[in-house]
N, CA and C atoms of all chains as a GROMACS GRO file, in nm:
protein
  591
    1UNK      N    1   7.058   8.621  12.345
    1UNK     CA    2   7.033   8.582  12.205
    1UNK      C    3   7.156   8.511  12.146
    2UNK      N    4   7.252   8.602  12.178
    2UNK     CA    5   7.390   8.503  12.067
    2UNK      C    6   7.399   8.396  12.174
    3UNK      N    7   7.394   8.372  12.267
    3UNK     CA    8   7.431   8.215  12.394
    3UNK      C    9   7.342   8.148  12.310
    4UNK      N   10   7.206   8.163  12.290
    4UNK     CA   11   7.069   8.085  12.237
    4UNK      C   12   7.138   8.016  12.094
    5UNK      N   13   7.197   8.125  12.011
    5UNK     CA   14   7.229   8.090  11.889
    5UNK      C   15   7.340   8.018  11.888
    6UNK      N   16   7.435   8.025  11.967
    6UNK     CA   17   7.569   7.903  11.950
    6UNK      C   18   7.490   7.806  11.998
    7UNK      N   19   7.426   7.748  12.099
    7UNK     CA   20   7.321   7.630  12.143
    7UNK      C   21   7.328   7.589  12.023
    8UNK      N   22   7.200   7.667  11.901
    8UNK     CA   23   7.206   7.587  11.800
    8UNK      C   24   7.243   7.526  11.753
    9UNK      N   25   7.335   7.614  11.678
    9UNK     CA   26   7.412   7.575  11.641
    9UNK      C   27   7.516   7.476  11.651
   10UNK      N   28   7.537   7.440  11.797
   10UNK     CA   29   7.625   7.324  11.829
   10UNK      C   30   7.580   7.218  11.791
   11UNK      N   31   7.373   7.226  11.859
   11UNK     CA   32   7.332   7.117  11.843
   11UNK      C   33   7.271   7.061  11.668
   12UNK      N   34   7.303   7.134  11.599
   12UNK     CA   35   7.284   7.140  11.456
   12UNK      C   36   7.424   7.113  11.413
   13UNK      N   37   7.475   7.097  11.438
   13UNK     CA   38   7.629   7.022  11.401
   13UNK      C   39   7.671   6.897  11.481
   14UNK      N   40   7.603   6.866  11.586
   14UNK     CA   41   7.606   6.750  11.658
   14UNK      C   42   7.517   6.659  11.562
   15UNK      N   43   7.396   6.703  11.493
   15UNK     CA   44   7.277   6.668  11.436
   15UNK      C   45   7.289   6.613  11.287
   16UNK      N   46   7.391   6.692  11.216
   16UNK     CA   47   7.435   6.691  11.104
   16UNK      C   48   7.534   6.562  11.083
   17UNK      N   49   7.635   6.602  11.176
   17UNK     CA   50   7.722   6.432  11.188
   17UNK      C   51   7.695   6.373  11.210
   18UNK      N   52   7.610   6.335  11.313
   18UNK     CA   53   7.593   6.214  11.327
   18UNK      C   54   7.470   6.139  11.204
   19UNK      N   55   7.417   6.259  11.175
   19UNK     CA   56   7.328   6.210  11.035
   19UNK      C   57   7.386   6.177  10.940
   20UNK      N   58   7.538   6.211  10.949
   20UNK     CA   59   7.604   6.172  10.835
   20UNK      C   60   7.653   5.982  10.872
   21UNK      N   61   7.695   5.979  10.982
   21UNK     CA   62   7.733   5.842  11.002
   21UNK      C   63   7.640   5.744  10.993
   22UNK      N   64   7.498   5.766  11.019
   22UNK     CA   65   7.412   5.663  10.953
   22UNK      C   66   7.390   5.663  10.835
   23UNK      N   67   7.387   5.764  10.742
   23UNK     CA   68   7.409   5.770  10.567
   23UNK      C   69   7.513   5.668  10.574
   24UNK      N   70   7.640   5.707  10.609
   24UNK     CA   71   7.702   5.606  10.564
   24UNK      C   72   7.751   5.449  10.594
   25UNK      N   73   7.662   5.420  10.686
   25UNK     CA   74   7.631   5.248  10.711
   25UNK      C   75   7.484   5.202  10.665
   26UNK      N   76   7.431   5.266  10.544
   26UNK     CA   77   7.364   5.239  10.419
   26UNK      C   78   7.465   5.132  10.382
   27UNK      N   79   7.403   5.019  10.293
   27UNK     CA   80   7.434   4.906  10.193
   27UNK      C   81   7.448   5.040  10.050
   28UNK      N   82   7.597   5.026  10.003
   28UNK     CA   83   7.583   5.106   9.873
   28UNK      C   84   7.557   5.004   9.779
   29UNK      N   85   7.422   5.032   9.748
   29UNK     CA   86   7.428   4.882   9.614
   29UNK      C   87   7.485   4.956   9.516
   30UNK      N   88   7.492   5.040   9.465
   30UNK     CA   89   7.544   5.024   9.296
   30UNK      C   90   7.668   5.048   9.337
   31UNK      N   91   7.764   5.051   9.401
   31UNK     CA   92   7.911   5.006   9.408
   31UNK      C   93   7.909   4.878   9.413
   32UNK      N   94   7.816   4.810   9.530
   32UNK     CA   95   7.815   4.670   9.556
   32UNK      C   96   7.787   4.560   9.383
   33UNK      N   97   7.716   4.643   9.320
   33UNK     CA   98   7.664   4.619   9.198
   33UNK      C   99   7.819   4.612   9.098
   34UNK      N  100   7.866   4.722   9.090
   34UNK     CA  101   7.951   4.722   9.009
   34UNK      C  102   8.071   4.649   9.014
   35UNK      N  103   8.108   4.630   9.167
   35UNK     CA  104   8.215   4.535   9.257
   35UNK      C  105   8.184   4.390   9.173
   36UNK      N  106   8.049   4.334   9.178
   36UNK     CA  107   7.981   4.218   9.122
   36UNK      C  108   8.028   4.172   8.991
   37UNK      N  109   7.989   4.252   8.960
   37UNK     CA  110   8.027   4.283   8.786
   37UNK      C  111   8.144   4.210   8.785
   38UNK      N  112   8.241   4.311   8.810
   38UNK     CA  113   8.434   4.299   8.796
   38UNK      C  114   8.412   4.117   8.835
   39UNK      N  115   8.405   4.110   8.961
   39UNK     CA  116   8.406   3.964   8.969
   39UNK      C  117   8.372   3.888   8.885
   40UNK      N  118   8.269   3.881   8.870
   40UNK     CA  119   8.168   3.766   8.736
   40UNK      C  120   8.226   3.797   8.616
   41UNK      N  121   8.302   3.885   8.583
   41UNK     CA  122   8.332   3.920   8.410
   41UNK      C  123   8.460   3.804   8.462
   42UNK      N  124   8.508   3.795   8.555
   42UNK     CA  125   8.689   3.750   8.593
   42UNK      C  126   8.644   3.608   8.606
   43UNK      N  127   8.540   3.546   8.645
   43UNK     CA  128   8.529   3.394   8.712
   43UNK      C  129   8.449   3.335   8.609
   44UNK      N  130   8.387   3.387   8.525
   44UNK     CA  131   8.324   3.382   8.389
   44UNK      C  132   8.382   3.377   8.291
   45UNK      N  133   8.505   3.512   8.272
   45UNK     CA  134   8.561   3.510   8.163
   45UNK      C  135   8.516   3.534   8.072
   46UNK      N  136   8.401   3.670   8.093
   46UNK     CA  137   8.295   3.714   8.009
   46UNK      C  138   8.444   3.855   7.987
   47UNK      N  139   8.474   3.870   7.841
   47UNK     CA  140   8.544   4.004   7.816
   47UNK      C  141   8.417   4.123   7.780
   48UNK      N  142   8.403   4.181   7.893
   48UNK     CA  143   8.264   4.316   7.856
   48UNK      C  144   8.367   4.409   7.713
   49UNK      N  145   8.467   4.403   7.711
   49UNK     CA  146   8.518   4.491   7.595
   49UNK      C  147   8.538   4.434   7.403
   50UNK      N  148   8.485   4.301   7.471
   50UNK     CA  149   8.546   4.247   7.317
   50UNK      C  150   8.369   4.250   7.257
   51UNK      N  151   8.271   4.267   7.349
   51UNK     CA  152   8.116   4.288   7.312
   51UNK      C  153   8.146   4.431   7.252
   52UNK      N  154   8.202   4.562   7.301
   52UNK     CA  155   8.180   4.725   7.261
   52UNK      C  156   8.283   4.746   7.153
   53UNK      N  157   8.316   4.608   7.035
   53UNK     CA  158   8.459   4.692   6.952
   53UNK      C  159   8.415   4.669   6.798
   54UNK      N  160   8.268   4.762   6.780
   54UNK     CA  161   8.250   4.793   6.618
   54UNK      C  162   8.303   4.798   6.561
   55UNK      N  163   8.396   4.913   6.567
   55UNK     CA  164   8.498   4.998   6.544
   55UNK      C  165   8.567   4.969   6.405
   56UNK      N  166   8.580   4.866   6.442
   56UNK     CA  167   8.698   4.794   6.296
   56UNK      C  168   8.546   4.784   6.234
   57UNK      N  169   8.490   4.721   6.252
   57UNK     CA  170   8.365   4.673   6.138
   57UNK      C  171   8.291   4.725   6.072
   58UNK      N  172   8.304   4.901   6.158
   58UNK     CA  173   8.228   4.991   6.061
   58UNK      C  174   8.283   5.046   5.978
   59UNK      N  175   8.425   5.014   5.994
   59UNK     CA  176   8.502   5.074   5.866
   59UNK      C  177   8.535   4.968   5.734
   60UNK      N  178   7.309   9.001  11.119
   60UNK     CA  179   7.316   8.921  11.204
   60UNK      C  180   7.257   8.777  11.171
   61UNK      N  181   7.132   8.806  11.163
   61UNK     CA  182   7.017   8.670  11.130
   61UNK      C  183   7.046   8.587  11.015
   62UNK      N  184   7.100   8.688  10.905
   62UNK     CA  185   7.116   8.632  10.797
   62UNK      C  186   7.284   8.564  10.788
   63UNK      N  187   7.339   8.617  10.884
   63UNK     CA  188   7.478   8.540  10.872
   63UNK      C  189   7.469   8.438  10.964
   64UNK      N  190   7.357   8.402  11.078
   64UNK     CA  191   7.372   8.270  11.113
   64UNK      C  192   7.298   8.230  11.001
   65UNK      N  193   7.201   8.226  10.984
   65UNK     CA  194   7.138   8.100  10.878
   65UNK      C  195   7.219   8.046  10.816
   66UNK      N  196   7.295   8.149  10.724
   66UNK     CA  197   7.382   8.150  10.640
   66UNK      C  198   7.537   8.034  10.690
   67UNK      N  199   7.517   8.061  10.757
   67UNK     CA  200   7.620   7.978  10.864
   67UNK      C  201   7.565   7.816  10.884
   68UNK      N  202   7.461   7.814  10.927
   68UNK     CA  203   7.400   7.675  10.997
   68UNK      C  204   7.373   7.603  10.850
   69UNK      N  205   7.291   7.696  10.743
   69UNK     CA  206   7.314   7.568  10.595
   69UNK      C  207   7.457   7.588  10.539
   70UNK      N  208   7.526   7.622  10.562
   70UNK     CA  209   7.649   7.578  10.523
   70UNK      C  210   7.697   7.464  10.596
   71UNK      N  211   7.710   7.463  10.732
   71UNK     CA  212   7.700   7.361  10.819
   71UNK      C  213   7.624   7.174  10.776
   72UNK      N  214   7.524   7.282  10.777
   72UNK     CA  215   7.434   7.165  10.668
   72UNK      C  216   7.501   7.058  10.602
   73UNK      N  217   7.492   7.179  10.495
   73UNK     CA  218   7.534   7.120  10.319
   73UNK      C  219   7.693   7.028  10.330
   74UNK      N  220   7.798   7.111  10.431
   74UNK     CA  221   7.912   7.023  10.429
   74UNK      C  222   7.966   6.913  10.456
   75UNK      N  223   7.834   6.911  10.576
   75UNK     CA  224   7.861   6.790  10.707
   75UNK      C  225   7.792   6.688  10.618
   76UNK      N  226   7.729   6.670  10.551
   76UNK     CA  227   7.663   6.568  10.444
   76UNK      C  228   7.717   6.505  10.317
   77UNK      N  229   7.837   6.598  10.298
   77UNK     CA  230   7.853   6.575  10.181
   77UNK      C  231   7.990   6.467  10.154
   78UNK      N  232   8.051   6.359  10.269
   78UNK     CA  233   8.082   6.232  10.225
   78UNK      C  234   7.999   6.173  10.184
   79UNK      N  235   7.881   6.152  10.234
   79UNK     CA  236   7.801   6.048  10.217
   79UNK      C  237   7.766   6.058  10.056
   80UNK      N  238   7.767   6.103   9.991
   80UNK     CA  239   7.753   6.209   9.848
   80UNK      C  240   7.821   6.098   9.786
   81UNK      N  241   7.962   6.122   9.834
   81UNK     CA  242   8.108   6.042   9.758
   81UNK      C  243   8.124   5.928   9.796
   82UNK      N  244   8.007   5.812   9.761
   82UNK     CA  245   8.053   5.716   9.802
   82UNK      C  246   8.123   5.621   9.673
   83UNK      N  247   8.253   5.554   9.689
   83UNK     CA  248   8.293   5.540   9.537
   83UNK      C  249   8.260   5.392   9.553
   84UNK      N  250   8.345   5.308   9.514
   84UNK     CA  251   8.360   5.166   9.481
   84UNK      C  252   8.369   5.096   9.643
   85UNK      N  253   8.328   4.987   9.591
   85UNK     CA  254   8.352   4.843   9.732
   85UNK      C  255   8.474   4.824   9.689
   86UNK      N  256   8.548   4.763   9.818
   86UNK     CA  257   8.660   4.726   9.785
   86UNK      C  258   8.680   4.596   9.778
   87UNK      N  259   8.770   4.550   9.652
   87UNK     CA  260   8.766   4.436   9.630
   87UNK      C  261   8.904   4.351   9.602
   88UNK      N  262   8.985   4.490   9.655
   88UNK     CA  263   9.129   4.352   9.598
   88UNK      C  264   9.241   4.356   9.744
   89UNK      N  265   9.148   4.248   9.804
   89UNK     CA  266   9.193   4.188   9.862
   89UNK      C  267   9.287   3.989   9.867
   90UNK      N  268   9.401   4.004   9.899
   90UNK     CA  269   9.418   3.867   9.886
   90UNK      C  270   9.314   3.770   9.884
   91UNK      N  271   9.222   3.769   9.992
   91UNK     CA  272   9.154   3.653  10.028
   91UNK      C  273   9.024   3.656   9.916
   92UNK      N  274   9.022   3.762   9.883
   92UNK     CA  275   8.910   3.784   9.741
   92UNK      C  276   8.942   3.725   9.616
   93UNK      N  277   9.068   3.770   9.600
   93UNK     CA  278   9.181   3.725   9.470
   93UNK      C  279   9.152   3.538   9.476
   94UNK      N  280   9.190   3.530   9.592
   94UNK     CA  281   9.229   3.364   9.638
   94UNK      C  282   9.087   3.284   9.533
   95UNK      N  283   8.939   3.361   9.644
   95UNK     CA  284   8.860   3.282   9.587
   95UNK      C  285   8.823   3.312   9.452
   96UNK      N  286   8.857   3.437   9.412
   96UNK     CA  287   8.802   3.456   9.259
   96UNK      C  288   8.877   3.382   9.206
   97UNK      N  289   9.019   3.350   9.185
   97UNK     CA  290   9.086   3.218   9.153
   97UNK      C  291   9.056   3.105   9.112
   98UNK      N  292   8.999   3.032   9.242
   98UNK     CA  293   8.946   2.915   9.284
   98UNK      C  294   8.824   2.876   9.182
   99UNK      N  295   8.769   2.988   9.208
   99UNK     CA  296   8.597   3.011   9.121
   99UNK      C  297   8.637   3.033   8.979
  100UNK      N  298   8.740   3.070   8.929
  100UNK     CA  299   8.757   3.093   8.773
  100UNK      C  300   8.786   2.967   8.725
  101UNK      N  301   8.856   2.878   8.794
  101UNK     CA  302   8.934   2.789   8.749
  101UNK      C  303   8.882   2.643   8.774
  102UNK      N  304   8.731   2.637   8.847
  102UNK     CA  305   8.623   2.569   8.858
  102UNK      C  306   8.529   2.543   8.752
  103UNK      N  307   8.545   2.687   8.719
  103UNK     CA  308   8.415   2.720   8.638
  103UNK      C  309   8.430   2.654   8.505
  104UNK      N  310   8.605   2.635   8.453
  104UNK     CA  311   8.582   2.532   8.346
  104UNK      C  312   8.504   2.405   8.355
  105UNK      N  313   8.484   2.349   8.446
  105UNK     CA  314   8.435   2.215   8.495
  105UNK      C  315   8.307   2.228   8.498
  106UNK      N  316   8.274   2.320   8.547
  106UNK     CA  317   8.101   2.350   8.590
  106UNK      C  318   8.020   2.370   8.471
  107UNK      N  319   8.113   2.436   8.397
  107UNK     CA  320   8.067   2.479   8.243
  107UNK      C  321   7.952   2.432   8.202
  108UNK      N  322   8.041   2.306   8.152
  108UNK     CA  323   7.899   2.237   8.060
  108UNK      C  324   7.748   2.164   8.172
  109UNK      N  325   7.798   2.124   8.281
  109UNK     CA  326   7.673   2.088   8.387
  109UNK      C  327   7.608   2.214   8.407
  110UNK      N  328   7.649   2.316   8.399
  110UNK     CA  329   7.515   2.484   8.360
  110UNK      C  330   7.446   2.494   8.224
  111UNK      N  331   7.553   2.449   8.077
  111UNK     CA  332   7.478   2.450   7.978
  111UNK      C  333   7.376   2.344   7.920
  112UNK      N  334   7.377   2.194   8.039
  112UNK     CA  335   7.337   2.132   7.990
  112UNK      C  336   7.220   2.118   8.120
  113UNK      N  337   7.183   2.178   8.220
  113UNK     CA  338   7.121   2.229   8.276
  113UNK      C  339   7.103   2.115   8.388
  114UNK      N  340   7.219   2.034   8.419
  114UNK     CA  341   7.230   1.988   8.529
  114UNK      C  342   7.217   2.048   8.667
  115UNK      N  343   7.304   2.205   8.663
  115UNK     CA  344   7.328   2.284   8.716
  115UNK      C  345   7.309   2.389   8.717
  116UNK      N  346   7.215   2.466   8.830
  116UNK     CA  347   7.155   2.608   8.771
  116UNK      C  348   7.203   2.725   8.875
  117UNK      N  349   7.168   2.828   8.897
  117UNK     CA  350   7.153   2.939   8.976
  117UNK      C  351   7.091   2.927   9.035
  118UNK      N  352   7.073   2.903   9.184
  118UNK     CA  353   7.010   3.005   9.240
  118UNK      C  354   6.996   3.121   9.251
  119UNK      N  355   6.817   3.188   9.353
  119UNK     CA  356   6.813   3.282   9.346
  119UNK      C  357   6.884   3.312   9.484
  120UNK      N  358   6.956   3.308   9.559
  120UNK     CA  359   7.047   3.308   9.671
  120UNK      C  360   7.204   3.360   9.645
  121UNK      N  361   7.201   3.329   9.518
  121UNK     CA  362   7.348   3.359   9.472
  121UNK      C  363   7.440   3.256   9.514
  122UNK      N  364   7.399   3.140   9.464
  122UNK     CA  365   7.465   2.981   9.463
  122UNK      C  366   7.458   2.909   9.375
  123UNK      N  367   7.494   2.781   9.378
  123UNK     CA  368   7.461   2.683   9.260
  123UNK      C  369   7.399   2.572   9.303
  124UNK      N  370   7.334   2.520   9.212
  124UNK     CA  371   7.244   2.349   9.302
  124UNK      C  372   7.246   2.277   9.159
  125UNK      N  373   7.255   2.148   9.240
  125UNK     CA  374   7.248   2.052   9.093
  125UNK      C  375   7.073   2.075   9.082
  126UNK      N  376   7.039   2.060   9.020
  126UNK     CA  377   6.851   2.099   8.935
  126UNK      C  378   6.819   1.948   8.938
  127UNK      N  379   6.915   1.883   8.815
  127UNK     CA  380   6.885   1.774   8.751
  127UNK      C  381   6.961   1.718   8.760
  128UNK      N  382   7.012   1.566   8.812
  128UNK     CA  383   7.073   1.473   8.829
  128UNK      C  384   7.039   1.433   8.730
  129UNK      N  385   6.939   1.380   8.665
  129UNK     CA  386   6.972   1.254   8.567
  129UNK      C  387   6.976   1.301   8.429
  130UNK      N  388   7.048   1.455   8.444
  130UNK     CA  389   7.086   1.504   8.372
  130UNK      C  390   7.264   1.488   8.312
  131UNK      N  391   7.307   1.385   8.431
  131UNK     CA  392   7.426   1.397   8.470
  131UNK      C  393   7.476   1.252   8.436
  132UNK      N  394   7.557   1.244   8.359
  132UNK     CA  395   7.579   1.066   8.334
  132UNK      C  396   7.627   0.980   8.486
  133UNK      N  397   7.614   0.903   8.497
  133UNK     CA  398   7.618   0.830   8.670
  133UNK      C  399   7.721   0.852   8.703
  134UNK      N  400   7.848   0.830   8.626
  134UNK     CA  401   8.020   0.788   8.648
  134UNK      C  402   8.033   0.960   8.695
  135UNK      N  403   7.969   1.055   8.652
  135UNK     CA  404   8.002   1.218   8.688
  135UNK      C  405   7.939   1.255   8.819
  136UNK      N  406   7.814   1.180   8.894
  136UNK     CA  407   7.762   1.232   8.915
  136UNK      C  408   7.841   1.257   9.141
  137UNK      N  409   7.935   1.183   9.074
  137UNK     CA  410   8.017   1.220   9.286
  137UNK      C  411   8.138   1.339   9.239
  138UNK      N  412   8.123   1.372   9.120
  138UNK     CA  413   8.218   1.476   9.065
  138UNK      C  414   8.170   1.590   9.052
  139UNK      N  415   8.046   1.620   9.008
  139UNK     CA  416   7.903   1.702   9.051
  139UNK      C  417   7.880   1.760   9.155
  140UNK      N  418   7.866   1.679   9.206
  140UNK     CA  419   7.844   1.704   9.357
  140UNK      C  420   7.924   1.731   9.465
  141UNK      N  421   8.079   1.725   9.421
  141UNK     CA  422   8.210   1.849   9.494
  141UNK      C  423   8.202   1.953   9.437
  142UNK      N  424   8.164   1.968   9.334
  142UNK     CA  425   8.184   2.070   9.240
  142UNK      C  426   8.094   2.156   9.317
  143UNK      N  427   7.944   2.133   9.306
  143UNK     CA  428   7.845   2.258   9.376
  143UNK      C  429   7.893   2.248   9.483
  144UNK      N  430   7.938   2.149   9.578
  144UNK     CA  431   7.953   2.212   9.728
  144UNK      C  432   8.066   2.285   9.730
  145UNK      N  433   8.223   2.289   9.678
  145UNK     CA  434   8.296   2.345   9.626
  145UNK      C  435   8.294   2.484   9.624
  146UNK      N  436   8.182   2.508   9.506
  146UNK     CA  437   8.166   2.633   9.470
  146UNK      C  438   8.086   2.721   9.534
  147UNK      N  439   7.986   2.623   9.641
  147UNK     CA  440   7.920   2.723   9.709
  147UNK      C  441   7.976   2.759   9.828
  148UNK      N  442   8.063   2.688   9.898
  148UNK     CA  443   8.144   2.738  10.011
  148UNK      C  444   8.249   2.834   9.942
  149UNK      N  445   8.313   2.859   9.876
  149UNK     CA  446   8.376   2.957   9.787
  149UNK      C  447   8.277   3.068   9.782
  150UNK      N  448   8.176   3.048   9.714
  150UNK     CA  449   8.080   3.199   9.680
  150UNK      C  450   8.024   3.227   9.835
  151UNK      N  451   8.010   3.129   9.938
  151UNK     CA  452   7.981   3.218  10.094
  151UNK      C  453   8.093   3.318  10.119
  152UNK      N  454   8.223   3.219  10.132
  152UNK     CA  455   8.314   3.269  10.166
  152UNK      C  456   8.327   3.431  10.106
  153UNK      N  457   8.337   3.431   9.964
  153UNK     CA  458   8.360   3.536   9.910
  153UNK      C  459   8.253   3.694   9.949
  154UNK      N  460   8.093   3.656   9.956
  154UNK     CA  461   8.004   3.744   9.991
  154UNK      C  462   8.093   3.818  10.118
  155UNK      N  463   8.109   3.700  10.251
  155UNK     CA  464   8.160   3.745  10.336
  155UNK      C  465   8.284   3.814  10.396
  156UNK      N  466   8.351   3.755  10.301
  156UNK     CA  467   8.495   3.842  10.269
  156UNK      C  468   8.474   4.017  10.202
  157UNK      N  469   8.389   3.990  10.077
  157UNK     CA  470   8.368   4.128  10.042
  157UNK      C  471   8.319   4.222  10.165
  158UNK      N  472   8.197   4.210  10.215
  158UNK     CA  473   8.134   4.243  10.353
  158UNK      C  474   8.258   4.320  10.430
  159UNK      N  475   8.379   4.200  10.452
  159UNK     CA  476   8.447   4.206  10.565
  159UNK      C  477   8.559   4.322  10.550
  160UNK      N  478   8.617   4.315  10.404
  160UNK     CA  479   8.741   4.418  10.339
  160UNK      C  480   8.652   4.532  10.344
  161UNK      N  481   8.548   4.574  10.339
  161UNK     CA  482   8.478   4.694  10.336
  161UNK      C  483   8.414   4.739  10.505
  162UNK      N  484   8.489   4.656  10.600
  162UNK     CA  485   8.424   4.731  10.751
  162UNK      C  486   8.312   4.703  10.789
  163UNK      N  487   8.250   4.614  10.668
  163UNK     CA  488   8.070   4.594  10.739
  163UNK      C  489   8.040   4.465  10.703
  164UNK      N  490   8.087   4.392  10.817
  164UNK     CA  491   8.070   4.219  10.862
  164UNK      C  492   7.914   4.210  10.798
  165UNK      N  493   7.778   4.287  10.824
  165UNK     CA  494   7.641   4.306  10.840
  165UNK      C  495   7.615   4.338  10.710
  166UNK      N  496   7.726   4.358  10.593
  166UNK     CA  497   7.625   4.340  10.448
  166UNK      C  498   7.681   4.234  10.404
  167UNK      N  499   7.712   4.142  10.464
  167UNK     CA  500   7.739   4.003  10.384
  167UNK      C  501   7.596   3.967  10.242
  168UNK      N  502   7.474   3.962  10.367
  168UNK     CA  503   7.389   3.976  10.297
  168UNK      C  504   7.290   4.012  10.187
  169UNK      N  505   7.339   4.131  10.227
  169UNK     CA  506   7.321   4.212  10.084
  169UNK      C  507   7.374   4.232   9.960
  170UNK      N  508   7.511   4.193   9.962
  170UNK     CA  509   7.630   4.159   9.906
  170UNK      C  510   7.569   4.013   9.855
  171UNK      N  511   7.536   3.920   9.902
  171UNK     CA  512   7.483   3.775   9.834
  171UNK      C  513   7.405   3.820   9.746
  172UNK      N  514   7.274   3.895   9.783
  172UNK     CA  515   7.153   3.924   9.687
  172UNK      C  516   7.220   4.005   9.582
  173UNK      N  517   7.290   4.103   9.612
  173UNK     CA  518   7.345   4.184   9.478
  173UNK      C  519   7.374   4.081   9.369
  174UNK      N  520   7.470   4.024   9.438
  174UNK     CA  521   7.597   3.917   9.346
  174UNK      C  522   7.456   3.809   9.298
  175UNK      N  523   7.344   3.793   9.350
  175UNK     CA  524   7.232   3.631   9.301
  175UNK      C  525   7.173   3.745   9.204
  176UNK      N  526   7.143   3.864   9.202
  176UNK     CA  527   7.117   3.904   9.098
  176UNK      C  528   7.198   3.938   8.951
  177UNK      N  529   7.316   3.926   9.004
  177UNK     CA  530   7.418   4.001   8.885
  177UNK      C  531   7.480   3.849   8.821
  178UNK      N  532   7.444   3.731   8.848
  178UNK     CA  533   7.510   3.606   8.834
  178UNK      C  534   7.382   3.600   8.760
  179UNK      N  535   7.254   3.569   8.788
  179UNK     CA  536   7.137   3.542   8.714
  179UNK      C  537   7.150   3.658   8.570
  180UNK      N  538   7.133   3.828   8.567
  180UNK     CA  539   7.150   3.877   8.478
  180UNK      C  540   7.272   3.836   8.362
  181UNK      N  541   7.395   3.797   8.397
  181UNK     CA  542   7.503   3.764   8.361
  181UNK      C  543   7.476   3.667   8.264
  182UNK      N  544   7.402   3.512   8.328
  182UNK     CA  545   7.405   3.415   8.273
  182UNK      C  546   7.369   3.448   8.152
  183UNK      N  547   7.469   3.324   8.046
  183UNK     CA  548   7.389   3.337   7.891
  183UNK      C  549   7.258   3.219   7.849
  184UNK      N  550   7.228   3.301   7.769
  184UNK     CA  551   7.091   3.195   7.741
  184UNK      C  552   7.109   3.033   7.727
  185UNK      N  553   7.031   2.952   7.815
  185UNK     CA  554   7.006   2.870   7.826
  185UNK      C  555   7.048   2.782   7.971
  186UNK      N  556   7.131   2.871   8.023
  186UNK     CA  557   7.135   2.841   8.162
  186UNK      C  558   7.048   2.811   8.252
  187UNK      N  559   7.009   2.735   8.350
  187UNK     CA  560   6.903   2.738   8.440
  187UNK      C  561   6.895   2.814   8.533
  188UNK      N  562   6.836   2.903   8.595
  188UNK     CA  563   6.813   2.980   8.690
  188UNK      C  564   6.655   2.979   8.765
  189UNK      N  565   6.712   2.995   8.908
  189UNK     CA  566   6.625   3.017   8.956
  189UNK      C  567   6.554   3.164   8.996
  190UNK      N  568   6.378   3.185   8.983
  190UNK     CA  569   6.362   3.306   9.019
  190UNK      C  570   6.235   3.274   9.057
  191UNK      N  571   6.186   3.349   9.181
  191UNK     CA  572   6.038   3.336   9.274
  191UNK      C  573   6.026   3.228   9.295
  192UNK      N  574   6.152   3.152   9.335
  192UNK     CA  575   6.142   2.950   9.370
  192UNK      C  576   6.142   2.906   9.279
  193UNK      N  577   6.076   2.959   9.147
  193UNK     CA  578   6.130   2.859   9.045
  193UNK      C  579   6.214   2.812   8.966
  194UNK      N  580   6.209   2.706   8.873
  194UNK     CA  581   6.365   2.730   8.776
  194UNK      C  582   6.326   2.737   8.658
  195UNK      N  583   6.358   2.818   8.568
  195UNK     CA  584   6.325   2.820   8.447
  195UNK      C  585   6.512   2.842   8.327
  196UNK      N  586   6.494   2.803   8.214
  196UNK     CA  587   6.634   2.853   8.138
  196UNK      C  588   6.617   2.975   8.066
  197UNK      N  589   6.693   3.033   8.100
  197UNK     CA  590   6.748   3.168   8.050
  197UNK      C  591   6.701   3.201   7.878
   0.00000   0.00000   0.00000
């Protein structure tokens, strides 16, 4: 029984990593997304902060 | 016994999974990234008005194409036309560079479509863009 159960267990940790290494050669779009962003605000010269500054105006 | 393997194997589980969890930012500051975001900022004064006057539109590829030539006064129009090729060997370059600083030559691609969507959302009204083959202004 315990020989049976380390088996498993090995092969459930062999199973697990390597499930992890194809998760992570996924396309991450919303990093890829946000990476985008930064660029285009810089080659644009779009300021995303001077759009969010009420601040003064509501006072 | 039983309950301390289980107990064991989802822990196993839960840990061995949990980079993939943390995936943070692409990386993006790389020289050769810098170079072309540069290049592309400092273009883009030029390109300017041939986008607002809709000489020049978006693709849905995540590029630029002249639309309309005779949108373009004649004496501009071999000045035009470095300009998009210019800028679109710059924006390959760059997809593929991002791709490349991040270990995965194989999302160049996906990296284009992100960036043809976030360039189209971006644009301000009246720009031309293309979407489902067509072109319509923003």
């Amino acid at each position: 029984m315990n020989k049976m159960q380390n088996w498993a267990l090995a092969s459930l940790l062999v199973l697990g990593l390597s499930g992890c290494v194809t998760i992570n050669i996924y396309f991450p779009a919303a990093a890829a997304e946000k990476a985008a962003d930064r660029i285009i605000d810089e080659v644009w010269q779009l300021k995303p902060d001077a759009a969010k500054t009420p601040e003064g105006e509501a006072q | 016994m039983n309950a301390v393997f289980r107990a064991l194997v989802l822990s196993v589980a839960m840990l061995s999974c949990a980079p993939a969890v943390a995936q943070g930012n692409l990386d993006i500051n790389t020289p050769a990234i810098a170079a072309l975001q540069g290049s592309m900022q400092q273009r883009h004064a030029q390109l300017a008005p041939f986008y607002a006057s809709g000489a020049v539109g978006l693709t849905d590829r995540g590029l630029v194409a002249l639309r309309d030539a005779n949108a373009v006064p004649l004496a501009q129009r071999g000045q035009v036309n470095s300009l998009v090729s210019a800028e679109n060997a710059d924006r390959a370059a760059l997809y593929r560079e991002i791709a490349q600083a991040n270990g995965h030559p194989e999302w160049a691609g996906d990296v284009q479509n992100t960036f043809a969507q976030r360039w189209i959302d971006k644009a301000p009204r009246g720009w031309w863009v293309q979407r489902g083959g067509g072109w319509a202004p923003k």
